[in-house]
C-alpha positions as CSV (number, residue, x, y, z in Angstrom):
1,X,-26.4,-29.3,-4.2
2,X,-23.7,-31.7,-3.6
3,X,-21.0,-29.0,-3.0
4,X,-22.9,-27.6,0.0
5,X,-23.3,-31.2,1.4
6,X,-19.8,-31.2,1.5
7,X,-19.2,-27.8,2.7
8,X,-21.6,-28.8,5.6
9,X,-20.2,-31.9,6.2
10,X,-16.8,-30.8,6.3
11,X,-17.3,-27.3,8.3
12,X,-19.8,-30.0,10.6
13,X,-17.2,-32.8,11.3
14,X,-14.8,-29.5,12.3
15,X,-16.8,-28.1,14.6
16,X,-17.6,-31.0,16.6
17,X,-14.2,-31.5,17.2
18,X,-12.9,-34.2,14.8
19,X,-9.0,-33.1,13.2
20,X,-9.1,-31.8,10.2
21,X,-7.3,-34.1,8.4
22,X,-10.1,-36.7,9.8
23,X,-12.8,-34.5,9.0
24,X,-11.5,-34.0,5.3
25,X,-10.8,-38.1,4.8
26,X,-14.0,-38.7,6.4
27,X,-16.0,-36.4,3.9
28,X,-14.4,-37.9,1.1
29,X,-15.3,-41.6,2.1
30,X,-18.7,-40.9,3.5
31,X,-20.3,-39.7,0.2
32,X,-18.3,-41.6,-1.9
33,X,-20.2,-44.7,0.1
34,X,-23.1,-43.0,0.2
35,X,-23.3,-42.4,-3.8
36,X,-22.4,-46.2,-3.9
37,X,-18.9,-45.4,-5.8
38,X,-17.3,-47.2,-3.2
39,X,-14.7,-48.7,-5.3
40,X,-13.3,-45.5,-5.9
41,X,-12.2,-46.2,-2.1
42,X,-9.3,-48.3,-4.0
43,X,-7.3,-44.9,-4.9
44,X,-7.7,-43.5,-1.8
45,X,-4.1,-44.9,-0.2
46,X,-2.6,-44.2,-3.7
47,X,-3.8,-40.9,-3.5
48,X,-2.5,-39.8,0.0
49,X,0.7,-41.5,-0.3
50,X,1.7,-39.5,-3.8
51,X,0.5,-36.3,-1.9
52,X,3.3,-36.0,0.5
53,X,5.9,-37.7,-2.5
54,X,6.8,-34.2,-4.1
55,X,10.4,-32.6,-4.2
56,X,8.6,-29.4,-3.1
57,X,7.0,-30.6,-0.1
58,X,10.4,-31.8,1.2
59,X,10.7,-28.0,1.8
60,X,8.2,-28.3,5.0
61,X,9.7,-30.3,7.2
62,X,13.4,-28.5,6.5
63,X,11.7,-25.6,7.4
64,X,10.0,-25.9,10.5
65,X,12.9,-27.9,11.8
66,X,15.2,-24.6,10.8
67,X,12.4,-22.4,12.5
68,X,12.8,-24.1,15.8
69,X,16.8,-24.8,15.4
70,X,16.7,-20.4,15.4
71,X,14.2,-20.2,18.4
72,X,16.6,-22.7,20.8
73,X,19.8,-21.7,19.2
74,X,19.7,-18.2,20.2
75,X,19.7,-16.7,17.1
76,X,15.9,-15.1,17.8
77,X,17.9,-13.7,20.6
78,X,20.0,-11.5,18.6
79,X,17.7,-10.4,16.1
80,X,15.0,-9.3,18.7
81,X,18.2,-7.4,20.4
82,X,19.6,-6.0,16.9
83,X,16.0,-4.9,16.2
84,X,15.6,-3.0,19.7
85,X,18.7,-1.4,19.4
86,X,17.2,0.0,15.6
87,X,14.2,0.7,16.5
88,X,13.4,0.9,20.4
89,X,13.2,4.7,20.2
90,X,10.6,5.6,17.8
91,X,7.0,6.1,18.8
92,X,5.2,2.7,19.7
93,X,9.2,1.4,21.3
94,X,8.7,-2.3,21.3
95,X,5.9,-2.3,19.4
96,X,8.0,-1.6,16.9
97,X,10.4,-3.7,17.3
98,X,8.1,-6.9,17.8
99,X,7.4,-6.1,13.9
100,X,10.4,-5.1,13.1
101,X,11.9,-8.5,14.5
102,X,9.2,-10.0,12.6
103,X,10.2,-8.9,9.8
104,X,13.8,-10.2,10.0
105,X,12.9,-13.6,11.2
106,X,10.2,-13.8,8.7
107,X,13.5,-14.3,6.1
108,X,14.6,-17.3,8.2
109,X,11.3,-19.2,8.5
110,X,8.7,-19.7,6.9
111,X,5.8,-20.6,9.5
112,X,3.9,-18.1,12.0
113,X,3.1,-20.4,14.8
114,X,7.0,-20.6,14.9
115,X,7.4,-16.8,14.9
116,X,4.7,-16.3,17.8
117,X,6.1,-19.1,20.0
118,X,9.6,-18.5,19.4
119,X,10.0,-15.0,19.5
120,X,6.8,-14.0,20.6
121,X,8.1,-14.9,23.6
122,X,11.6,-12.6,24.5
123,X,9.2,-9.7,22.7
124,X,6.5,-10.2,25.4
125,X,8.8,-10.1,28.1
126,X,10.5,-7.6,26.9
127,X,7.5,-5.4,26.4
128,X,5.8,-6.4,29.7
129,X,9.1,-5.4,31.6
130,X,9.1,-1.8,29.9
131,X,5.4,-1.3,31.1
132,X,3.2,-2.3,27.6
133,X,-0.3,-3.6,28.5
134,X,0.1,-7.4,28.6
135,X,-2.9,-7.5,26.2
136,X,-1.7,-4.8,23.6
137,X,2.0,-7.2,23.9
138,X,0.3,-10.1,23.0
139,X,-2.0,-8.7,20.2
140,X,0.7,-7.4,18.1
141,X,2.9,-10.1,18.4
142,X,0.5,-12.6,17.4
143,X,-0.3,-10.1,14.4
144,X,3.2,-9.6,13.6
145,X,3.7,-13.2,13.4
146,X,1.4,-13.6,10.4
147,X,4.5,-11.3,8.7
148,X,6.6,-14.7,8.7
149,X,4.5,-17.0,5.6
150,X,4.2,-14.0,3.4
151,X,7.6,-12.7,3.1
152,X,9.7,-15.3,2.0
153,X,10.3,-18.3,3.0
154,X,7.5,-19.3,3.1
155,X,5.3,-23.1,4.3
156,X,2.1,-22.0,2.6
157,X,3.8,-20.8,-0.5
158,X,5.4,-24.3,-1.1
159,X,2.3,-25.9,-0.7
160,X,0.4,-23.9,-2.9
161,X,2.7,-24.5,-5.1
162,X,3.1,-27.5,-5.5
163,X,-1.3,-27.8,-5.8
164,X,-1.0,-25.5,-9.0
165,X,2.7,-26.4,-10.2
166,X,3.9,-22.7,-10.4
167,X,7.3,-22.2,-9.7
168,X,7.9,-21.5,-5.5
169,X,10.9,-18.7,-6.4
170,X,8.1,-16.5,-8.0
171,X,5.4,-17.1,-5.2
172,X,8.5,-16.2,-3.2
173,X,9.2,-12.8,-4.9
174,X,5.6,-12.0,-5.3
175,X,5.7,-12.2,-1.4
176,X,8.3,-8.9,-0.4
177,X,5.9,-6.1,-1.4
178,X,2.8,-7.3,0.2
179,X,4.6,-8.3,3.1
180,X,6.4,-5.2,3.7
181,X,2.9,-3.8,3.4
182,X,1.9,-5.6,5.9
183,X,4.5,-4.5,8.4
184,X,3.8,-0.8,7.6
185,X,0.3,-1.0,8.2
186,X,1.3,-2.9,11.7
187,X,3.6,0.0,12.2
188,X,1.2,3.1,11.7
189,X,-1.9,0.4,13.8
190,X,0.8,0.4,16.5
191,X,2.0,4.0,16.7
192,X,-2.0,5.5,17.1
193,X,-2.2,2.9,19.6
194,X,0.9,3.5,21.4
195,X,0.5,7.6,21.6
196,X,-3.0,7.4,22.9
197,X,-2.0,5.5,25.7
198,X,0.8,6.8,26.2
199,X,3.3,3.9,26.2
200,X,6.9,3.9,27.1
201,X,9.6,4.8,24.6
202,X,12.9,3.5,25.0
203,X,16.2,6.1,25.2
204,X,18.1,6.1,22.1
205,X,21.2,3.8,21.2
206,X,24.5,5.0,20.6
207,X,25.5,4.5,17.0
208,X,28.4,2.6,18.0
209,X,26.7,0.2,20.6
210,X,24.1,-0.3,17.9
211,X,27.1,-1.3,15.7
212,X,27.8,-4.1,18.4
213,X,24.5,-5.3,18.1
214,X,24.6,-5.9,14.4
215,X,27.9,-7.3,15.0
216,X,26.9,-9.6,17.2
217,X,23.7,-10.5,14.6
218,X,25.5,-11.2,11.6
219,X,25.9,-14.7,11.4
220,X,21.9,-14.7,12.0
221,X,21.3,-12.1,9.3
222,X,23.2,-14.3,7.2
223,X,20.8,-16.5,6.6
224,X,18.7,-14.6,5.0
225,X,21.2,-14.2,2.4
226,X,21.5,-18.3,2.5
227,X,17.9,-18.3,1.8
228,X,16.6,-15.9,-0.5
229,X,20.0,-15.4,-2.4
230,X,20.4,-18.9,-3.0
231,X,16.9,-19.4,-4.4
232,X,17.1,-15.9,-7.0
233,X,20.4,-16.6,-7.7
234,X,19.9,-20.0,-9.0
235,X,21.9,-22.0,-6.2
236,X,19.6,-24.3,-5.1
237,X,16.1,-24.9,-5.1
238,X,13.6,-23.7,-2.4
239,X,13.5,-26.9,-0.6
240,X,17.6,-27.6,-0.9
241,X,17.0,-23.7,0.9
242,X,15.4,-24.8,3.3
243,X,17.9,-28.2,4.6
244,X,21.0,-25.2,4.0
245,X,19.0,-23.4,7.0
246,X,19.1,-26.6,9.0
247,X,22.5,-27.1,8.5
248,X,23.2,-23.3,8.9
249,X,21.0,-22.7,12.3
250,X,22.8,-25.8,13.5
251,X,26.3,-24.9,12.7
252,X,25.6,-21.5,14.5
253,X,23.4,-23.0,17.2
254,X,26.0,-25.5,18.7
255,X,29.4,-24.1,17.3
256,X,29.2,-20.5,17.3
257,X,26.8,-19.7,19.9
258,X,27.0,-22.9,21.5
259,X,23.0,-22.5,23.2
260,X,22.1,-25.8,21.2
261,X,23.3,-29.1,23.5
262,X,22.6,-32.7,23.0
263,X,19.4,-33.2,25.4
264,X,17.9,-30.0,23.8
265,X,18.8,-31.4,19.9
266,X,16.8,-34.4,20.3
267,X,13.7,-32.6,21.5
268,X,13.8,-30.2,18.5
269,X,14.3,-33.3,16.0
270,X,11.0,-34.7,18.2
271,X,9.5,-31.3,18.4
272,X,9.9,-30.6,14.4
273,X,8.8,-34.4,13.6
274,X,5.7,-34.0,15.2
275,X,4.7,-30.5,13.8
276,X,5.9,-32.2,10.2
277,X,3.6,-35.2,10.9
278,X,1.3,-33.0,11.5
279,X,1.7,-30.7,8.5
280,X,1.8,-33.4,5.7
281,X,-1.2,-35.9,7.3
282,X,-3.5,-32.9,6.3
283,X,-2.1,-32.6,3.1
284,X,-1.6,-36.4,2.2
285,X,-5.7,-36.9,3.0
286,X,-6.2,-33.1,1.3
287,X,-4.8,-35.2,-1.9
288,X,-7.6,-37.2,-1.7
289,X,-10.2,-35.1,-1.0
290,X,-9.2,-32.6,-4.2
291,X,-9.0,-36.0,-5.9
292,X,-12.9,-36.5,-4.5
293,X,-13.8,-33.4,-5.7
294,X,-12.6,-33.4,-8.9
295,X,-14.6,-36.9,-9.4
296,X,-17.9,-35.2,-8.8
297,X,-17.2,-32.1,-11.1
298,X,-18.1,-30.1,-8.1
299,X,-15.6,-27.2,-9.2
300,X,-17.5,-26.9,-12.0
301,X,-20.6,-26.8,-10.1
302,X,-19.1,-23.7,-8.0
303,X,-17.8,-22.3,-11.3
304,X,-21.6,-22.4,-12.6
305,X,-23.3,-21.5,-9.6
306,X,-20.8,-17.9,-8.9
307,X,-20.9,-17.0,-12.6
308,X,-24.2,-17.6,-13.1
309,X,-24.3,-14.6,-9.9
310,X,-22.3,-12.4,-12.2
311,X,-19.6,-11.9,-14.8
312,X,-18.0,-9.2,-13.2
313,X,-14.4,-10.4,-12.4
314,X,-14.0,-7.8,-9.3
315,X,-17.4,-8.9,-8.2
316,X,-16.5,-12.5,-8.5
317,X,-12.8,-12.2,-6.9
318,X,-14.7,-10.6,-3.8
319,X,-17.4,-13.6,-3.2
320,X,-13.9,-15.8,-3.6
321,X,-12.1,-13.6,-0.8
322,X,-15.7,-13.6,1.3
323,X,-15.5,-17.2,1.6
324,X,-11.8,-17.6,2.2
325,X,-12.1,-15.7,5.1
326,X,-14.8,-17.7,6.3
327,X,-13.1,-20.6,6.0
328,X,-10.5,-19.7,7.1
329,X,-12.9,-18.8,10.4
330,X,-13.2,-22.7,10.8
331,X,-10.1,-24.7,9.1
332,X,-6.3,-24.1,9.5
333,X,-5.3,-22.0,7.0
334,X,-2.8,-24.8,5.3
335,X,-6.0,-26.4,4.6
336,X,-7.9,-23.9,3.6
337,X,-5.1,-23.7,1.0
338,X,-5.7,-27.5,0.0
339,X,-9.4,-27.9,0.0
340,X,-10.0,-24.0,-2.0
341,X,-7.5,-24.0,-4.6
342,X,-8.5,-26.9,-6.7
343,X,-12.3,-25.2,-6.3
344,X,-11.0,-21.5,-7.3
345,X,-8.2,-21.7,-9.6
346,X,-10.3,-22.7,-12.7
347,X,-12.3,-19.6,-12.1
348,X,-9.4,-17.1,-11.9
349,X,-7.8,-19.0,-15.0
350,X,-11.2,-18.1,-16.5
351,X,-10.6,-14.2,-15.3
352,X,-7.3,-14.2,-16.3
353,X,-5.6,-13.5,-13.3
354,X,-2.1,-15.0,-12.9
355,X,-1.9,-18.2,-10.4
356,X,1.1,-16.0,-8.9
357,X,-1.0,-13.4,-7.9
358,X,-3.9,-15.9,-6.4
359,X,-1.1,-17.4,-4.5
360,X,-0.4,-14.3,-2.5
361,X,-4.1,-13.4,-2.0
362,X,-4.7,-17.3,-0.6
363,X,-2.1,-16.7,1.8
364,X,-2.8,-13.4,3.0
365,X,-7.0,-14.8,3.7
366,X,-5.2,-17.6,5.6
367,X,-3.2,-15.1,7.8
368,X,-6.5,-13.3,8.5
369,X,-7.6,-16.7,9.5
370,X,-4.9,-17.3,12.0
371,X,-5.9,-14.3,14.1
372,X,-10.0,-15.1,14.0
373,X,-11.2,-17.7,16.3
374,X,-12.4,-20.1,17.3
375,X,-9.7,-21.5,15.0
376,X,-6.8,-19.1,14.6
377,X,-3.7,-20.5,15.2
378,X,-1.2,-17.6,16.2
379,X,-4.0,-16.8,18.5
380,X,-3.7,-19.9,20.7
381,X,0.1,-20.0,20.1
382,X,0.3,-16.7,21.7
383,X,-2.4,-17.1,24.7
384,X,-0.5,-20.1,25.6
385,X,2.7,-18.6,26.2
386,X,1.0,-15.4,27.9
387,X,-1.9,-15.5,30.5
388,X,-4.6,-13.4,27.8
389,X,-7.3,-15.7,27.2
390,X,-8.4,-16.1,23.5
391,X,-11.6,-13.3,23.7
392,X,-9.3,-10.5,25.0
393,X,-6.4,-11.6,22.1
394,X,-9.2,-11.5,19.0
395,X,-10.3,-7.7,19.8
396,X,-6.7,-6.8,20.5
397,X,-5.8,-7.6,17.0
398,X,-8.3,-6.1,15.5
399,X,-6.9,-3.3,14.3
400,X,-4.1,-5.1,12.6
401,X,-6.9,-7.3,10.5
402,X,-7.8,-4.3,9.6
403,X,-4.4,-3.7,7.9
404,X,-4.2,-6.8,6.6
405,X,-7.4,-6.7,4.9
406,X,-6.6,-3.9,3.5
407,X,-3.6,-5.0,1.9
408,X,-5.7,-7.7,0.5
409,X,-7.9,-5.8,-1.3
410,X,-5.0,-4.3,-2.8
411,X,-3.1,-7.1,-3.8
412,X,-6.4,-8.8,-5.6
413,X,-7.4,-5.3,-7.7
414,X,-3.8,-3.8,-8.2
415,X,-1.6,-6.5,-9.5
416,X,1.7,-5.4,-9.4
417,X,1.9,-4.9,-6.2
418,X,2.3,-9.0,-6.1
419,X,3.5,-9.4,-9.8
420,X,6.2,-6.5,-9.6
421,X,9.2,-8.6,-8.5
422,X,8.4,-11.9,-10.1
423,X,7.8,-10.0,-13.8
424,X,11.7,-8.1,-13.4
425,X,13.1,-11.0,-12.4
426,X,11.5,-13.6,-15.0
């Protein structure tokens, strides 16, 4: 009974309004008041400041300051131009290239909302120049943006992460397979799409101008090798990864391609503060909130309440993907992350599953839930650089939620799609 109160509370506070950080803090208080347990208010600053203290999180802000050091340095510029010149010809033209693009910049950073603002842009333009219908151009970028967080780096994967304590380089590697998934189902979604209606394909490249291109992209594609090399190869740890990018997109962005001045520094330090802010306030309260619901045993009352349903572990790993995706309907998906892992991990522990595994299927219901409204993310991020309103954007990327979910399923009931890299590399 007390784990629905919450759940209504907290999906209640949402939707009239309040932030979610608010809305979880406020949750958390309000009963513990109301159970007179008010004394346990005490832990609360404890709890919120130790939330945001760990070497892991440090990643976060690193990486969403790299993400928007790539978007003003010019370095989305040349991807998005390397992957035109790849790709521009085959059926679906720059439809396949906004994934395509996607799926380079998704080695750079690790956030979606930076993928669909940042690039989403030149790939809109781009598209809406070569005759694509402005709505089709927005629904597959904001789909292909959701690319970004699985395949490494990756925001969500740090966090969760550091919730469970499982090691970041194997949510990382359990990431590639399903991600690439991802982008293949976008692909086939987009080139259906793109021969009914009968959209433009661009002329071939020469070889040797597409060698120019990827000339020209190097130093970009480099940092990919920064990253991910780095991390597998024992260099540094994911969130020393993540300040090399800084250092890396700003050494490009002012030196080598010299798009990066003063004026326009200091808004992107603002700009990345503000989304950081943003980031670990929702976590720091999320701190105390799992702290909350660890208190009141009300994990193990979900535990009792969905076994005593069934036994059946692919019966209970659907109920848990049902109501991550309806969550992930009405909270940001970082905190979906927060509030549901402390809720569902003991029960996969029970089934056996590896936490690496979960990890990947968290993220992928959170990406769903940044392309259903009325709180997707990318969704917004995209409408606001594009004049589609929110209604038109949902049932243009339908079709790639589709795909996703698909890839879902297959990551929760075949696990080495997900445990394939991190097992050869252990």
């Amino acid at each position: 009974m007390l784990a629905l109160i919450v759940c209504i509370l907290l999906v209640g506070l949402m939707a009239i309004g309040i932030p979610v950080g608010i809305s979880m803090g406020l949750t958390a208080v309000g009963i513990f008041s109301a159970l007179g347990q008010g004394d346990f208010l005490a832990v609360m600053a404890q709890r919120t400041y130790t939330g945001t203290t760990s070497f892991t999180l440090l990643a976060i802000p690193f990486f969403i300051l790299a993400g928007n050091l790539m978007n003003i340095g010019g370095i989305t510029d040349r991807i998005f131009n390397f992957a035109r010149a790849c790709c521009g010809h085959c059926p679906g033209g720059l439809g396949q290239v906004n994934i395509f693009s996607s799926v380079i910049f998704s080695g750079m950073s690790g956030a979606a909302v930076a993928d669909a603002a940042g690039l989403g842009a030149i790939e809109m333009k781009a598209m809406g120049d070569a005759g694509f219908d402005k709505t089709f151009s927005a629904g597959i970028t904001a789909a292909s943006s959701t690319i970004g967080p699985v395949i490494p780096p990756s925001i969500p994967f740090v966090v969760y992460g550091s919730i469970v304590g499982v090691s970041v380089g194997k949510l990382f590697m359990a990431g590639f397979i399903p991600g690439f998934m991802m982008a293949i189902a976008m692909a086939i979604a987009v080139y259906y799409t793109s021969v009914k209606r009968k959209y433009p394909v661009e002329p071939r490249v020469p070889f040797k101008l597409r060698v120019n291109y990827f000339i020209k992209a190097v130093p970009s594609l480099f940092t990919i090798i920064i990253i991910i090399g780095g991390i597998w190869g024992g260099i540094f740890t994911p969130t020393e990864a993540a300040a090399v990018a800084c250092l890396y997109a700003l050494i490009l962005g002012t030196l080598v391609y010299k798009e990066i001045k003063f004026v326009k520094l200091k808004t992107i330090l603002f700009e990345s503060m503000l989304q950081s802010c943003k980031t670990l306030f929702i976590i720091a309260i999320a701190n105390f909130l799992a702290y909350f619901l660890m208190h009141q045993k009300i994990p193990d009352q979900v535990i009792h309440g969905m076994t005593s349903l069934t036994s059946n572990p692919y019966i209970l790993i659907l109920i848990i993907i049902a109501i991550l995706l309806i969550l992930g309907c009405f909270i940001e998906g970082t905190a979906v992350i927060l509030i549901a892992t402390p809720i569902f991990y003991p029960i996969i522990t029970q089934m056996g599953m590896d936490p690496v595994q979960f990890g990947v299927i968290m993220i992928l219901a959170s990406m769903i839930g940044l392309l259903t409204p009325p709180v997707g993310m990318s969704l917004y991020a995209v409408s606001s650089i594009c004049d589609v309103d929110v209604v038109s954007l949902s049932k243009a990327v339908l079709p790639y939620l589709i795909g996703i979910f698909l890839v879902l399923l297959l990551v929760a009931f075949f696990p080495p799609i997900s445990m394939f890299l991190p097992n050869l590399f252990a």
